[in-house]
C-alpha positions, 0 to 999 in steps of 0.5 A: 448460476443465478446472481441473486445479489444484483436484485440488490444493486441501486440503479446505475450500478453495473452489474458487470465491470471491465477489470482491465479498466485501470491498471492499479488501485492509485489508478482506480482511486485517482480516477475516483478522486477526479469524478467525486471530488466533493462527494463523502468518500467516508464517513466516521464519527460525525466527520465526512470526508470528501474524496479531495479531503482524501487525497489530500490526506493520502498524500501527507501520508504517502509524503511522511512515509517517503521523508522516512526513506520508505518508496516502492516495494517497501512493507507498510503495516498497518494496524488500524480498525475500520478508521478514515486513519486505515483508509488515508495510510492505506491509499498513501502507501499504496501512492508511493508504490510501497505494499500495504500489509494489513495486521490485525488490530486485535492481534497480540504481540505473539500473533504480531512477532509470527507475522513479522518473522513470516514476512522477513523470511519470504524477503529473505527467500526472495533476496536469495533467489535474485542473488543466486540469478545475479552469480549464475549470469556472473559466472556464466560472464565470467566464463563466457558461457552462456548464461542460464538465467534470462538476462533481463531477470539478472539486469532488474536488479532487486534493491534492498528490502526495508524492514516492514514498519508499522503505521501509527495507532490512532492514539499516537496520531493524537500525540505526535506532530509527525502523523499527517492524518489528522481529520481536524487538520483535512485539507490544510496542507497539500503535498 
């Protein structure tokens, strides 16, 4: 198959990547961060933000999710348009290890409700299926048979599932004093 679109590419860019070069996406931004510092990684509105200006942010942000008691595997909705706000809540939640869940900014409160429920019932699912590993090995304990569950399976025990919670709208970032992400306040505080 031809790959027309890499007619398309500026020069220096790959048309091939290594896709085992970083393990995570903090991994991948980090590493961003370290190269383009003060290079634009965004910009909206009349306003530039450089990489260090981001990372910044994103750690405010990621900081602010954590003093709500939110860490990894924790559900981070965010329902943001294409803003530098998307961007600074999506990297700081993904920094603490939490899992961004993206929500249509469009969608009405109907469409939001059926996400949620979708959302809580796979948690739920998956809380049942760690629970019924756990009995089977503590039965199988118990009765000095054999456990038929993998043990490390049952040793990597499943925390509690927060609820998903919502990142805050734009507007209310303009309101509240607790939204970290304000763009005039970039590079004023680092966590």
């Amino acid at each position: 198959m031809e790959r027309i679109w890499l007619k398309s590419y500026p020069p220096g860019v790959p048309a091939d990547i290594d896709p085992n070069q970083y393990r995570s996406l903090v991994e991948l931004f980090d590493a961003s961060i370290r190269q383009y510092a003060e290079r634009p990684s965004y910009h909206s509105m009349g306003k530039t933000i450089s990489f260090a200006e981001l990372d910044v942010l994103s750690r405010q942000f990621a900081a602010w999710l954590q003093a709500r008691g939110l860490g990894k595997g924790a559900r981070v909705a965010i329902m943001l348009p294409n803003v530098p706000q998307a961007v600074i809540a999506y990297y700081g939640t993904l920094k603490i290890g939490a899992v961004v869940v993206q929500v249509n900014p469009l969608y009405v409160e109907r469409e939001i409700e059926q996400q949620v429920r979708a959302l809580r019932r796979r948690e739920r699912e998956g809380r049942l299926r760690a629970r019924a590993l756990q009995q089977a090995a503590v039965a199988a304990d118990d009765d000095h048979r054999r456990s038929v569950a993998p043990r490390e399976l049952v040793d990597a025990r499943v925390g509690p599932v927060q609820q998903p919670h919502a990142a805050r709208p734009a507007a209310d970032a303009r309101r509240s004093c607790e939204w970290p992400c304000s763009l005039r306040g970039a590079g004023q505080r680092t966590v």
